[in-house]
C-alpha positions as CSV (number, residue, x, y, z in Angstrom):
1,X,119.7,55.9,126.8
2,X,115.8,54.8,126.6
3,X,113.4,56.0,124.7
4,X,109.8,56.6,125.2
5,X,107.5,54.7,122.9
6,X,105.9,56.7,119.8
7,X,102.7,57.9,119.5
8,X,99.8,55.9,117.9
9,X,99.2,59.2,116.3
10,X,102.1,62.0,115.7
11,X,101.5,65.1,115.2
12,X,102.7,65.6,111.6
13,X,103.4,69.5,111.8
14,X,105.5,68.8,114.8
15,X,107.6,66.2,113.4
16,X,108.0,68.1,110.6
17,X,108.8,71.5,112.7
18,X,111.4,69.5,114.6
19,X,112.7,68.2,111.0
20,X,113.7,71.5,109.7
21,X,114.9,72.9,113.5
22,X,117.4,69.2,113.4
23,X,117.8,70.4,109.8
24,X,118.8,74.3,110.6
25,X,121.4,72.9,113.5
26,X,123.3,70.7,111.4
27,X,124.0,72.4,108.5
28,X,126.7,74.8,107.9
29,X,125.5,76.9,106.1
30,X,122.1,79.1,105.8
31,X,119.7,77.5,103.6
32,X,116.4,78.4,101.4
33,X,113.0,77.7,101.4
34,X,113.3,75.2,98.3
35,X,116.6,73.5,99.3
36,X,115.0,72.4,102.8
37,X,111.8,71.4,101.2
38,X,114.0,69.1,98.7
39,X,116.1,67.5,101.6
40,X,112.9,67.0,103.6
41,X,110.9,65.7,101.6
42,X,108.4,68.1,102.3
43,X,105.7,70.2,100.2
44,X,106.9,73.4,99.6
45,X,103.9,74.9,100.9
46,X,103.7,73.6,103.8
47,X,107.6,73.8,104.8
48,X,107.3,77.5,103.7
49,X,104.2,77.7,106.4
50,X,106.4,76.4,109.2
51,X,109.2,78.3,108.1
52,X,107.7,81.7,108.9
53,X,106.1,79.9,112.0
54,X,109.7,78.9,113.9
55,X,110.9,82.7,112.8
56,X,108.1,84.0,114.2
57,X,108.8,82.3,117.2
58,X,112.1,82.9,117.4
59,X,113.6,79.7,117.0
60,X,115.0,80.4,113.3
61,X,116.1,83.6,111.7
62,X,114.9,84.7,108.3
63,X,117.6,86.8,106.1
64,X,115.4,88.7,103.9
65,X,118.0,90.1,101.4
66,X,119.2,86.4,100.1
67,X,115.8,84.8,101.7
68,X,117.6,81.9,103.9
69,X,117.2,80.6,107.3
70,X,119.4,80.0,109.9
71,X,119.0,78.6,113.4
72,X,118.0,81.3,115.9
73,X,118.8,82.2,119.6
74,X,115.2,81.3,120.6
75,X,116.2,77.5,120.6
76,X,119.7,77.9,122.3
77,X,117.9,79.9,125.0
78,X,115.2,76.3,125.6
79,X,118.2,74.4,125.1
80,X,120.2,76.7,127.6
81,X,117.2,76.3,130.4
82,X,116.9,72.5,130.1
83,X,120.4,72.2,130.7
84,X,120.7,74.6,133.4
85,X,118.4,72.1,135.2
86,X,120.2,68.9,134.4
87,X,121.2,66.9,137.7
88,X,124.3,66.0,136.2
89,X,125.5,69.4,134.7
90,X,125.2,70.2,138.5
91,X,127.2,67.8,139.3
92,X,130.2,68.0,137.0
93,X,130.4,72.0,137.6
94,X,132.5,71.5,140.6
95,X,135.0,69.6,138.9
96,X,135.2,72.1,136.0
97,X,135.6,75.1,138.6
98,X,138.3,72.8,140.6
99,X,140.1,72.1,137.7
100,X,139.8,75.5,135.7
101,X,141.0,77.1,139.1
102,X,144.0,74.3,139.9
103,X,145.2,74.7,136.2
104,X,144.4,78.2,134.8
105,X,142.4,77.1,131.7
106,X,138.8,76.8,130.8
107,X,137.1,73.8,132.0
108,X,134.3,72.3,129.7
109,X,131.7,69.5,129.5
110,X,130.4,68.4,126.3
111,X,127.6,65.9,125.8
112,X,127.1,63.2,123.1
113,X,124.3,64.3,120.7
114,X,122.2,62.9,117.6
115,X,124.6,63.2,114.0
116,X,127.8,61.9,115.3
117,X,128.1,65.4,116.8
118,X,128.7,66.8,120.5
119,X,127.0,70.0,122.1
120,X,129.2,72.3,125.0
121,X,127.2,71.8,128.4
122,X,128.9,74.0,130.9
123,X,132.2,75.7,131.5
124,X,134.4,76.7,133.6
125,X,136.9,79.7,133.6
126,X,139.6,81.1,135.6
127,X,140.7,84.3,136.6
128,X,143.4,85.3,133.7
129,X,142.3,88.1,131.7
130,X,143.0,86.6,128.7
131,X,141.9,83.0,128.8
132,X,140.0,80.7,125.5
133,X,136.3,81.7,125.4
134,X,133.7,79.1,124.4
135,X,129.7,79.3,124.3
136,X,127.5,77.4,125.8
137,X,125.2,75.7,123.3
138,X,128.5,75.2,120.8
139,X,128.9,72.0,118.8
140,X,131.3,70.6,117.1
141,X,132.4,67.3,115.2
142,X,132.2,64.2,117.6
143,X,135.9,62.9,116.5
144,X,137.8,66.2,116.3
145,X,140.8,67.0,118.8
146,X,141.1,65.7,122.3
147,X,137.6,65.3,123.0
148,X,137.1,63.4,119.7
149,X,140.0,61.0,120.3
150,X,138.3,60.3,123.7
151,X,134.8,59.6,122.3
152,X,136.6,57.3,119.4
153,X,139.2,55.0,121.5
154,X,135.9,54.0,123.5
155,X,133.3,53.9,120.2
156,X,134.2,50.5,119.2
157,X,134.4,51.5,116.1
158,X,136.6,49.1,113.5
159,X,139.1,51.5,111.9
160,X,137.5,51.5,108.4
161,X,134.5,53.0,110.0
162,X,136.0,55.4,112.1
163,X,138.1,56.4,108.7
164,X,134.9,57.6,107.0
165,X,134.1,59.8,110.5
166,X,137.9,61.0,110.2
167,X,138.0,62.2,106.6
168,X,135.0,64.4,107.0
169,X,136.8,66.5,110.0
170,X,138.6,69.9,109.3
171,X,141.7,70.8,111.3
172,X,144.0,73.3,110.8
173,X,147.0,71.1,111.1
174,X,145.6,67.7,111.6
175,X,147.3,64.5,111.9
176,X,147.2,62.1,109.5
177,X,144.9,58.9,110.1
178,X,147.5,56.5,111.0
179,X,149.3,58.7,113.3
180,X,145.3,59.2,114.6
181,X,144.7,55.9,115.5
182,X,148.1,55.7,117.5
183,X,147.0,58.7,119.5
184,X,143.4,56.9,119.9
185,X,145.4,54.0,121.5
186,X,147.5,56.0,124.2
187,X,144.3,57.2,125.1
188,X,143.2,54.0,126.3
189,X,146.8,53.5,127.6
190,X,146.9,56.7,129.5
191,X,142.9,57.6,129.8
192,X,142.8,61.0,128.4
193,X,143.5,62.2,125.3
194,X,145.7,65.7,124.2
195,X,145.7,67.9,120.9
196,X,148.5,69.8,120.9
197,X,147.3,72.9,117.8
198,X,146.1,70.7,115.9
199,X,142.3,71.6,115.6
200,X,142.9,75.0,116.7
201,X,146.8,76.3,115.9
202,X,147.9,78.0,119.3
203,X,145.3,76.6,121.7
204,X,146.2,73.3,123.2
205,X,142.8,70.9,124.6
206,X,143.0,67.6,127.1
207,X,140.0,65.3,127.2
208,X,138.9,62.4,129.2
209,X,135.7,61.0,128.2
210,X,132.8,59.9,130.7
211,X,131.5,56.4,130.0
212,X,128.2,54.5,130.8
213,X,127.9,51.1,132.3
214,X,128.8,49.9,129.0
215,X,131.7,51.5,128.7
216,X,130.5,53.5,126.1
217,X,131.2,57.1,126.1
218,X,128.5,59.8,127.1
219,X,130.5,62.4,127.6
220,X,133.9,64.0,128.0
221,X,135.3,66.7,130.2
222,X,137.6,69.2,128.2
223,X,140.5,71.3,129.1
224,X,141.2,74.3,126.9
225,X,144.5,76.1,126.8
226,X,146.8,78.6,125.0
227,X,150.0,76.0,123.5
228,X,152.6,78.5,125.4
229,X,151.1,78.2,129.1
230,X,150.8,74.6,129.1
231,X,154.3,72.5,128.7
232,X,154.5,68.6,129.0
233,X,154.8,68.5,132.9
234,X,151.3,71.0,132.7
235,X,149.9,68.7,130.5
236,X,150.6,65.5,132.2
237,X,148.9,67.0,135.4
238,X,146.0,68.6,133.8
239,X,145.3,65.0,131.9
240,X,145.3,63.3,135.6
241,X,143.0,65.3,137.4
242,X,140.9,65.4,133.7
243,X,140.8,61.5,134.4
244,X,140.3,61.5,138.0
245,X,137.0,63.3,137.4
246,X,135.8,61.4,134.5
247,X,136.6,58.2,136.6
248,X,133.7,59.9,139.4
249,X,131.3,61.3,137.0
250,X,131.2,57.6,135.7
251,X,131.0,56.0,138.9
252,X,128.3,58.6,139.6
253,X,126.3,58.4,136.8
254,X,126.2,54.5,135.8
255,X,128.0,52.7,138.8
256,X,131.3,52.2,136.3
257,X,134.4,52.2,137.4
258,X,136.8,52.4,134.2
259,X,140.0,50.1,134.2
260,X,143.3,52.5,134.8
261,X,145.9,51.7,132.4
Protein backbone atom coordinates (compact mmCIF):
# COMPACT_ATOMS: atom_id res chain seq x y z
CA UNK A 1 0.00 0.00 0.00
CA UNK A 2 1.63 3.72 -0.68
CA UNK A 3 1.76 6.32 1.20
CA UNK A 4 1.47 9.95 0.53
CA UNK A 5 4.49 12.03 1.61
CA UNK A 6 4.21 14.11 5.07
CA UNK A 7 3.70 17.41 5.42
CA UNK A 8 6.63 19.98 5.66
CA UNK A 9 4.39 21.23 8.43
CA UNK A 10 1.73 18.96 10.49
CA UNK A 11 -0.73 20.09 12.04
CA UNK A 12 0.15 19.27 15.69
CA UNK A 13 -3.59 19.21 17.16
CA UNK A 14 -4.52 16.90 14.39
CA UNK A 15 -1.85 14.39 14.84
CA UNK A 16 -2.52 14.48 18.25
CA UNK A 17 -6.52 14.25 17.75
CA UNK A 18 -5.88 11.21 15.60
CA UNK A 19 -3.39 9.90 18.47
CA UNK A 20 -6.01 9.57 21.13
CA UNK A 21 -8.96 8.47 18.36
CA UNK A 22 -5.99 5.38 17.26
CA UNK A 23 -5.59 5.32 21.04
CA UNK A 24 -9.59 4.99 21.98
CA UNK A 25 -9.96 2.05 19.14
CA UNK A 26 -7.41 -0.11 20.39
CA UNK A 27 -7.77 -0.29 23.80
CA UNK A 28 -10.05 -2.51 25.58
CA UNK A 29 -11.02 -0.83 27.89
CA UNK A 30 -12.39 2.91 28.67
CA UNK A 31 -9.73 5.07 29.78
CA UNK A 32 -9.07 8.56 31.74
CA UNK A 33 -7.98 11.77 31.05
CA UNK A 34 -4.46 11.15 32.90
CA UNK A 35 -3.87 7.58 31.69
CA UNK A 36 -4.15 8.83 27.84
CA UNK A 37 -2.07 11.82 28.51
CA UNK A 38 0.70 9.37 30.15
CA UNK A 39 0.60 6.87 27.13
CA UNK A 40 0.70 9.85 24.72
CA UNK A 41 3.04 11.70 25.78
CA UNK A 42 0.93 14.49 25.87
CA UNK A 43 0.36 17.66 28.24
CA UNK A 44 -2.46 17.11 30.22
CA UNK A 45 -3.90 20.25 29.25
CA UNK A 46 -3.94 20.02 26.06
CA UNK A 47 -5.14 16.24 25.76
CA UNK A 48 -7.97 17.21 28.22
CA UNK A 49 -8.77 20.23 25.47
CA UNK A 50 -9.09 17.69 22.70
CA UNK A 51 -10.76 15.31 24.70
CA UNK A 52 -13.89 17.39 25.23
CA UNK A 53 -13.37 18.45 21.50
CA UNK A 54 -13.74 14.63 19.82
CA UNK A 55 -16.90 14.16 22.44
CA UNK A 56 -18.23 17.16 21.32
CA UNK A 57 -18.07 15.95 18.03
CA UNK A 58 -19.14 12.87 18.50
CA UNK A 59 -16.34 10.81 17.74
CA UNK A 60 -15.67 9.75 21.62
CA UNK A 61 -18.07 9.29 24.45
CA UNK A 62 -17.44 10.89 27.83
CA UNK A 63 -18.72 8.66 31.01
CA UNK A 64 -19.26 11.30 33.54
CA UNK A 65 -19.82 9.16 36.62
CA UNK A 66 -16.12 7.38 36.41
CA UNK A 67 -14.88 10.36 33.99
CA UNK A 68 -13.42 7.87 31.05
CA UNK A 69 -13.63 7.93 27.32
CA UNK A 70 -14.47 5.55 24.99
CA UNK A 71 -14.64 5.44 21.20
CA UNK A 72 -17.97 6.81 19.87
CA UNK A 73 -20.47 6.05 17.03
CA UNK A 74 -19.53 9.35 15.38
CA UNK A 75 -16.28 7.68 13.89
CA UNK A 76 -17.86 4.28 12.93
CA UNK A 77 -20.53 6.21 11.13
CA UNK A 78 -17.17 8.18 8.79
CA UNK A 79 -15.62 4.99 8.78
CA UNK A 80 -19.03 3.30 7.73
CA UNK A 81 -19.44 6.04 4.68
CA UNK A 82 -15.82 5.68 3.31
CA UNK A 83 -16.32 2.09 3.07
CA UNK A 84 -19.69 2.13 1.68
CA UNK A 85 -17.86 3.89 -1.23
CA UNK A 86 -14.91 1.56 -1.56
CA UNK A 87 -14.61 -0.01 -5.29
CA UNK A 88 -13.65 -3.13 -3.93
CA UNK A 89 -16.30 -3.62 -1.04
CA UNK A 90 -18.46 -3.31 -4.21
CA UNK A 91 -16.95 -5.75 -5.68
CA UNK A 92 -16.66 -8.59 -3.14
CA UNK A 93 -20.53 -8.11 -2.06
CA UNK A 94 -21.55 -10.35 -4.71
CA UNK A 95 -19.60 -13.07 -3.65
CA UNK A 96 -20.61 -12.66 -0.03
CA UNK A 97 -24.46 -12.65 -1.07
CA UNK A 98 -23.58 -15.84 -3.52
CA UNK A 99 -22.05 -17.55 -0.98
CA UNK A 100 -24.19 -16.52 2.25
CA UNK A 101 -27.22 -17.67 -0.11
CA UNK A 102 -25.46 -21.10 -1.60
CA UNK A 103 -24.53 -22.07 2.07
CA UNK A 104 -26.93 -20.56 4.66
CA UNK A 105 -24.35 -18.61 6.75
CA UNK A 106 -23.16 -15.16 7.05
CA UNK A 107 -20.70 -14.06 4.56
CA UNK A 108 -18.01 -11.50 5.72
CA UNK A 109 -15.04 -9.43 4.46
CA UNK A 110 -12.59 -8.18 6.78
CA UNK A 111 -9.65 -5.85 5.84
CA UNK A 112 -6.09 -5.68 7.24
CA UNK A 113 -5.61 -2.63 9.45
CA UNK A 114 -2.82 -0.68 11.49
CA UNK A 115 -1.92 -2.81 15.11
CA UNK A 116 -1.74 -6.30 13.77
CA UNK A 117 -5.54 -5.99 13.86
CA UNK A 118 -8.44 -6.53 11.21
CA UNK A 119 -11.69 -4.38 10.81
CA UNK A 120 -15.28 -6.20 9.40
CA UNK A 121 -16.03 -4.56 5.85
CA UNK A 122 -19.25 -5.89 4.70
CA UNK A 123 -21.52 -8.87 5.19
CA UNK A 124 -23.67 -10.93 3.93
CA UNK A 125 -26.65 -12.83 5.41
CA UNK A 126 -29.11 -15.35 4.53
CA UNK A 127 -32.60 -15.95 5.09
CA UNK A 128 -32.64 -18.23 8.39
CA UNK A 129 -34.16 -16.56 11.20
CA UNK A 130 -31.68 -17.37 13.39
CA UNK A 131 -28.39 -16.95 11.80
CA UNK A 132 -24.67 -15.29 13.58
CA UNK A 133 -25.01 -11.56 13.68
CA UNK A 134 -21.81 -9.42 13.15
CA UNK A 135 -21.40 -5.43 12.89
CA UNK A 136 -20.00 -3.65 10.53
CA UNK A 137 -17.08 -1.63 11.84
CA UNK A 138 -16.09 -4.81 14.24
CA UNK A 139 -12.43 -5.67 14.85
CA UNK A 140 -10.85 -8.24 16.14
CA UNK A 141 -7.19 -9.80 16.62
CA UNK A 142 -5.41 -10.33 13.15
CA UNK A 143 -4.34 -14.15 14.12
CA UNK A 144 -7.48 -15.39 15.79
CA UNK A 145 -9.70 -18.32 14.27
CA UNK A 146 -10.01 -19.02 10.56
CA UNK A 147 -9.47 -15.69 9.41
CA UNK A 148 -6.25 -15.40 11.58
CA UNK A 149 -4.77 -18.71 10.37
CA UNK A 150 -5.30 -17.29 6.79
CA UNK A 151 -3.63 -13.96 7.32
CA UNK A 152 -0.60 -16.00 9.29
CA UNK A 153 0.18 -19.02 6.75
CA UNK A 154 0.75 -16.05 4.19
CA UNK A 155 2.58 -13.40 6.78
CA UNK A 156 5.88 -14.85 6.43
CA UNK A 157 6.25 -14.65 9.68
CA UNK A 158 9.19 -17.14 11.39
CA UNK A 159 7.32 -19.12 14.06
CA UNK A 160 9.02 -17.32 17.02
CA UNK A 161 7.42 -14.24 15.83
CA UNK A 162 4.24 -15.38 15.04
CA UNK A 163 4.44 -17.07 18.79
CA UNK A 164 4.48 -13.68 20.44
CA UNK A 165 1.25 -12.62 18.12
CA UNK A 166 -0.28 -16.15 19.31
CA UNK A 167 0.13 -15.84 23.09
CA UNK A 168 -1.60 -12.52 23.20
CA UNK A 169 -4.95 -13.99 21.59
CA UNK A 170 -7.95 -15.11 23.76
CA UNK A 171 -10.08 -18.09 22.68
CA UNK A 172 -12.49 -19.90 24.40
CA UNK A 173 -11.06 -23.23 23.63
CA UNK A 174 -7.96 -22.49 21.62
CA UNK A 175 -5.50 -24.79 20.27
CA UNK A 176 -2.36 -25.02 21.44
CA UNK A 177 0.60 -23.36 19.38
CA UNK A 178 2.05 -26.40 17.88
CA UNK A 179 -1.21 -27.92 16.94
CA UNK A 180 -1.54 -23.90 15.47
CA UNK A 181 1.11 -24.03 13.21
CA UNK A 182 -0.07 -27.49 11.75
CA UNK A 183 -3.44 -25.89 10.97
CA UNK A 184 -1.43 -22.74 9.51
CA UNK A 185 0.20 -25.29 7.15
CA UNK A 186 -2.98 -27.10 5.69
CA UNK A 187 -3.98 -23.82 5.00
CA UNK A 188 -1.52 -23.40 2.48
CA UNK A 189 -2.17 -27.06 1.52
CA UNK A 190 -5.74 -26.66 1.12
CA UNK A 191 -6.15 -22.57 0.68
CA UNK A 192 -8.61 -21.80 3.32
CA UNK A 193 -8.47 -22.13 6.76
CA UNK A 194 -11.51 -23.56 9.36
CA UNK A 195 -12.04 -23.09 13.27
CA UNK A 196 -14.20 -25.45 14.40
CA UNK A 197 -15.47 -23.54 18.27
CA UNK A 198 -12.52 -22.70 19.00
CA UNK A 199 -12.74 -18.81 19.15
CA UNK A 200 -16.31 -18.79 19.67
CA UNK A 201 -17.70 -22.34 21.33
CA UNK A 202 -20.78 -23.28 19.01
CA UNK A 203 -20.11 -21.14 16.05
CA UNK A 204 -17.90 -22.67 13.46
CA UNK A 205 -15.87 -19.82 10.77
CA UNK A 206 -13.94 -20.75 7.24
CA UNK A 207 -11.54 -18.23 5.89
CA UNK A 208 -9.62 -17.79 2.70
CA UNK A 209 -7.46 -14.80 2.63
CA UNK A 210 -7.11 -12.32 -0.33
CA UNK A 211 -3.50 -11.64 -1.28
CA UNK A 212 -1.65 -8.81 -3.19
CA UNK A 213 0.80 -9.19 -5.96
CA UNK A 214 3.15 -10.15 -3.32
CA UNK A 215 1.42 -12.67 -2.12
CA UNK A 216 0.91 -10.96 0.90
CA UNK A 217 -2.47 -11.04 2.55
CA UNK A 218 -4.88 -7.95 2.31
CA UNK A 219 -7.77 -9.40 3.18
CA UNK A 220 -9.82 -12.49 3.84
CA UNK A 221 -13.39 -13.49 3.11
CA UNK A 222 -15.16 -15.25 6.19
CA UNK A 223 -17.81 -17.68 6.57
CA UNK A 224 -19.61 -17.72 9.90
CA UNK A 225 -21.77 -20.62 11.06
CA UNK A 226 -23.61 -22.40 13.98
CA UNK A 227 -21.06 -25.91 14.67
CA UNK A 228 -24.46 -28.08 14.24
CA UNK A 229 -25.50 -26.84 10.61
CA UNK A 230 -22.23 -27.19 9.19
CA UNK A 231 -20.72 -31.04 9.06
CA UNK A 232 -17.40 -31.96 7.26
CA UNK A 233 -18.95 -32.39 3.76
CA UNK A 234 -20.56 -28.57 4.47
CA UNK A 235 -17.39 -27.44 5.37
CA UNK A 236 -15.37 -28.85 2.63
CA UNK A 237 -17.80 -27.09 0.10
CA UNK A 238 -18.12 -23.85 1.85
CA UNK A 239 -14.02 -23.74 2.08
CA UNK A 240 -14.00 -24.20 -2.02
CA UNK A 241 -16.24 -21.66 -3.02
CA UNK A 242 -14.44 -19.37 0.12
CA UNK A 243 -11.28 -20.06 -2.15
CA UNK A 244 -12.68 -19.68 -5.47
CA UNK A 245 -13.55 -16.08 -4.53
CA UNK A 246 -10.51 -15.14 -2.85
CA UNK A 247 -8.62 -16.57 -5.92
CA UNK A 248 -10.92 -13.61 -8.18
CA UNK A 249 -10.75 -10.92 -5.69
CA UNK A 250 -6.86 -11.40 -6.06
CA UNK A 251 -6.78 -11.60 -9.64
CA UNK A 252 -9.02 -8.50 -9.55
CA UNK A 253 -7.39 -6.49 -7.22
CA UNK A 254 -3.42 -7.00 -7.97
CA UNK A 255 -3.34 -9.29 -11.20
CA UNK A 256 -2.29 -12.47 -8.72
CA UNK A 257 -3.22 -15.58 -9.33
CA UNK A 258 -2.40 -17.75 -6.06
CA UNK A 259 -0.88 -21.28 -6.67
CA UNK A 260 -3.71 -24.14 -5.82
CA UNK A 261 -2.39 -26.76 -3.67
Amino acid sequence: MSKTNAPEKPVGALVSGLAVLRYLASTRTPAGVTRIARDLELNSSTCFNLLKTLAHEGLINFDDPTKTYTIGLGLVELAKGALEQSSYVRMVHPFLEQIAANHRVTATLWHRTHGDRVVLLDRADHEAAIRVHMSIGQRLPMYIAALGRCMAAYSRLEPEQLRLHFENLRWESGPTFDEYLLEIEEVRKRGYAVDSGSYVKGVTTVSAAVLDESERPVMAISAVGFSGQLDKTAIKALGEALKESADKVSRALAGHVRARP
